[in-house]
Every structure is written in structure tokens, then in C-alpha cells.
C-alpha positions in Angstrom: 77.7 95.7 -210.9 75.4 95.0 -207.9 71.9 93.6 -209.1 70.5 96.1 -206.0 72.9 99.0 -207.3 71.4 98.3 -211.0 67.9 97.9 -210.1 67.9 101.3 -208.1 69.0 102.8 -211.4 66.2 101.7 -213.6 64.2 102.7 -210.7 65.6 106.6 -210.8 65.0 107.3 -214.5 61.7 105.8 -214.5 60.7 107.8 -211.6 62.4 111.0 -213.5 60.9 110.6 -217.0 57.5 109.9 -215.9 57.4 113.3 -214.2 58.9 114.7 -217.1 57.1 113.2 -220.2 53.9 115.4 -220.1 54.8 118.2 -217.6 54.0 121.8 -217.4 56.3 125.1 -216.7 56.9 126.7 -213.6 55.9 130.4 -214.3 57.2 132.8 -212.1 54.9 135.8 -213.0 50.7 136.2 -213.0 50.8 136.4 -216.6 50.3 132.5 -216.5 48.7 132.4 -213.0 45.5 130.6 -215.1 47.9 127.8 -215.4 48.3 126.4 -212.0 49.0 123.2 -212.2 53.0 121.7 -212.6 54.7 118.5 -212.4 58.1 117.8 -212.4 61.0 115.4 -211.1 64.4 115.8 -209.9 67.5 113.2 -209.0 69.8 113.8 -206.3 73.0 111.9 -205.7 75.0 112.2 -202.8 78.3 110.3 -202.4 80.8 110.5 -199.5 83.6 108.4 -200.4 84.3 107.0 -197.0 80.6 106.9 -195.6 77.4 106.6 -197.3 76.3 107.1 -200.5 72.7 108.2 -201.7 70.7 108.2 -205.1 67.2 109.5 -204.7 64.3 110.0 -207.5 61.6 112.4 -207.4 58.1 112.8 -208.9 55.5 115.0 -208.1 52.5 117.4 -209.1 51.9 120.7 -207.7 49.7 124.0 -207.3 49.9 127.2 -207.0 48.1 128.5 -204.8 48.7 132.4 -205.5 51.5 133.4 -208.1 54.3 133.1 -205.3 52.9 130.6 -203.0 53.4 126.9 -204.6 52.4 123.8 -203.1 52.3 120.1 -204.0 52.8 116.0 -203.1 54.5 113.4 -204.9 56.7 110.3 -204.3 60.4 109.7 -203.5 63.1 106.4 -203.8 66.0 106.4 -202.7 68.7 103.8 -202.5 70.7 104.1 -199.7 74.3 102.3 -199.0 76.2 102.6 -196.0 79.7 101.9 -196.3 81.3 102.3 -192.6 83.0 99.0 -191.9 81.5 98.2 -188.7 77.6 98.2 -190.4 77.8 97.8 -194.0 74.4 97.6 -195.7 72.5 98.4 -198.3 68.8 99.9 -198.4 65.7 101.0 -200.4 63.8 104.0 -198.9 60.7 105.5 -200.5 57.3 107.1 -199.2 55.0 110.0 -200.3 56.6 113.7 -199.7 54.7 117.2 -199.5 56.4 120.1 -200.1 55.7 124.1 -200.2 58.0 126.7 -202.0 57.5 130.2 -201.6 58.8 133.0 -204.1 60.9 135.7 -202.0 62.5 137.2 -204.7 61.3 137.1 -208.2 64.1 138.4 -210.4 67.3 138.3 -208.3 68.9 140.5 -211.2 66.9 143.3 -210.0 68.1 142.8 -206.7 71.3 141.9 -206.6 73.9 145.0 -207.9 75.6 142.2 -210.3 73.5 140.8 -213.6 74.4 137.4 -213.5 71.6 135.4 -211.9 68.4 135.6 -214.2 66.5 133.8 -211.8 64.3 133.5 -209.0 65.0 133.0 -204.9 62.7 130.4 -203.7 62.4 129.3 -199.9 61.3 125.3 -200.0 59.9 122.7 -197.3 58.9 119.4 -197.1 57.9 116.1 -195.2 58.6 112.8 -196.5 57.3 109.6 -194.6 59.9 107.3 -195.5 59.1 103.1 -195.6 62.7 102.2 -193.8 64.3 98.8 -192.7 63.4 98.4 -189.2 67.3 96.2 -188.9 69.1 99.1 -190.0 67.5 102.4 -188.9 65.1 101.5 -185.7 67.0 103.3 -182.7 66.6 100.0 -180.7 68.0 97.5 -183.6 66.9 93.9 -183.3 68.7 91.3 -185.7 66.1 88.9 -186.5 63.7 92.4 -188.3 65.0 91.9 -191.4 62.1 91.9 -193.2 60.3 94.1 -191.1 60.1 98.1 -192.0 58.5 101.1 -190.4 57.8 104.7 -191.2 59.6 107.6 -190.2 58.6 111.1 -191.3 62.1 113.4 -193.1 61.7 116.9 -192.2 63.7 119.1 -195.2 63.7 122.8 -195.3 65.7 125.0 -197.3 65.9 127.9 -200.1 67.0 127.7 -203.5 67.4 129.5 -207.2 65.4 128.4 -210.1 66.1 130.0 -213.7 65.1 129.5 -216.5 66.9 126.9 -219.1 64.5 127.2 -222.0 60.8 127.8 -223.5 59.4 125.5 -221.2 61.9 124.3 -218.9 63.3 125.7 -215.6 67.0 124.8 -214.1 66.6 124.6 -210.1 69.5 124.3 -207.4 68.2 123.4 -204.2 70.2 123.8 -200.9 68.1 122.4 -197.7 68.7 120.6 -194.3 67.3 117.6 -192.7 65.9 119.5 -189.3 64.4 115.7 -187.9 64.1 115.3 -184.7 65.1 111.6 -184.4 69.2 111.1 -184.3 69.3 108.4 -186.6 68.8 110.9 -189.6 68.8 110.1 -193.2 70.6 112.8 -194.6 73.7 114.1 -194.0 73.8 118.1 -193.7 73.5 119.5 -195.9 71.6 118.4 -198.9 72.2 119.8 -202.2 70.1 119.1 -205.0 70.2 119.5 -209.1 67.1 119.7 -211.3 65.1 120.1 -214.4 60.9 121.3 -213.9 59.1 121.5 -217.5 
């Protein structure tokens, strides 16, 4: 296994339980509006068999700022390998994120004429300033910056479903879209992520 590939992994799950080893509960109603601070963590993996392939980390702490209006920072790594055969190459990305989800609907059983979904619809945002290899992701590449990196800020916006997965715990899906402006864009569209908030 690639010493890069198995460093990245160690990375991930440090990243993932130390958001998770002493975190709090989302709580979708006022009843525990006293409570409003959170962390949590998510992974993310994205492969495309032919192209690139993606494993991202995630911890963070947030607020709520009124019962439906959340908002927080945290940190992000990523490692990132491009397979196309004209520019293999492999990558670590990471930077601090902010992000803001907003509660549109709070129990999408009551909304939807179907009982399947105990859950709520959340809409999410967020900037990440990404540290990236100036070689490999600068529009105007130069050879000789390989050790040379820049920042780069990640627009994400989305919309989502979290529901609850136990006393504690709460089961998010997260759909979103890299809206950068830049053409050389990190993600591919669109981004689906998979996680666990305590």
C-alpha cells in the first residue's frame, strides 16, 4: 500500500474520533436550545474509477444561534489522487472551513404525505480555504513549485436530511455543490456526503 495512501488514513480517523470522543447532540427542537454548543466530524470518500479519487476528514464545533439557525468552524484534510494519465499525482489538501445550516423543515414526516423519513431538511453552506500544491492546482503551472503551496478558498452549498440514529447521535446525508469561481475546482459535482454528529 502507498506510504502517502496509508498515512492519509491514520490521518482520517484521527481527525473523525477526535470530533467524536466528547461531542454533544444536534437537537432539532427548543426544548434543548440551553444547549448550544455541538461538535462533530464527518468522512467523505469520493472515488471515480477512471479519474480522481478523494478521502476527506472533518472536525468541527458549532453554535446555534436560534433553534433553527446553526453555525460553526472547524478543519478539513483531504487526500487527493488524480489518476488521468497525462497528470498523475498525488496530493494533501487541508485548511479551516466555516459553515452555516439552516433548519427548513423540522419533521419531514409531517410534511411529506408518506411516513418514512423521521428527520429533518436542513439547507448547508460553507467556505474552506484550502493549503493546495502550487505544481498541481495554480492555473499558470510552473514545474520547479514543488514545494511551494497557496490558498484557495472552496465555496460548498447544498441541503441535506439529518435523523436521528440514537439517544445521542444523529445520521446526516449531505448533498452540496462546489459553486467556485476558479475553473480548476476541487470537487467534482456533485458532492455527497455520509455522517455521524453526537
Amino acid at each position: 500500500m502507498d506510504k502517502y495512501f496509508k498515512n492519509s488514513i491514520i490521518i482520517l480517523f484521527i481527525i473523525l474520533f477526535s470530533g467524536i470522543r466528547n461531542s454533544e447532540s444536534y437537537a432539532l427542537t427548543g426544548d434543548d436550545y440551553s444547549r448550544r454548543h455541538f461538535y462533530g466530524s464527518y468522512i467523505g470518500i469520493d472515488i471515480d474509477p477512471g479519474l480522481i479519487n478523494q478521502f476527506e476528514g472533518t472536525a468541527f464545533i458549532g453554535y446555534r444561534i436560534i433553534p433553527r439557525w446553526h453555525a460553526g468552524f472547524g478543519g478539513k484534510y483531504q487526500y487527493y489522487y488524480n489518476k488521468r494519465l497525462d497528470n498523475v499525482f498525488r496530493a494533501h489538501i487541508f485548511g479551516p472551513m466555516v459553515f452555516s445550516d439552516l433548519i427548513a423543515i423540522k419533521d419531514l414526516d409531517e410534511f411529506l404525505p408518506f411516513r418514512f423519513i423521521d428527520g429533518a431538511f436542513f439547507i448547508h453552506a460553507e467556505m474552506n480555504l484550502f493549503s493546495l500544491p502550487e505544481r498541481h492546482f495554480a492555473i499558470n503551472n510552473n514545474e520547479h513549485r514543488d514545494k511551494k503551496r497557496f490558498f484557495r478558498p472552496t465555496w460548498l452549498t447544498g441541503a441535506g436530511i439529518k435523523r436521528q440514529a440514537g439517544a445521542n447521535s444523529y445520521f446526516k446525508v449531505l448533498l452540496m455543490f462546489d459553486v467556485s469561481a476558479h475553473s480548476n475546482k476541487i470537487y467534482s459535482n456533485p458532492v455527497v456526503r455520509f455522517g455521524l454528529i453526537f
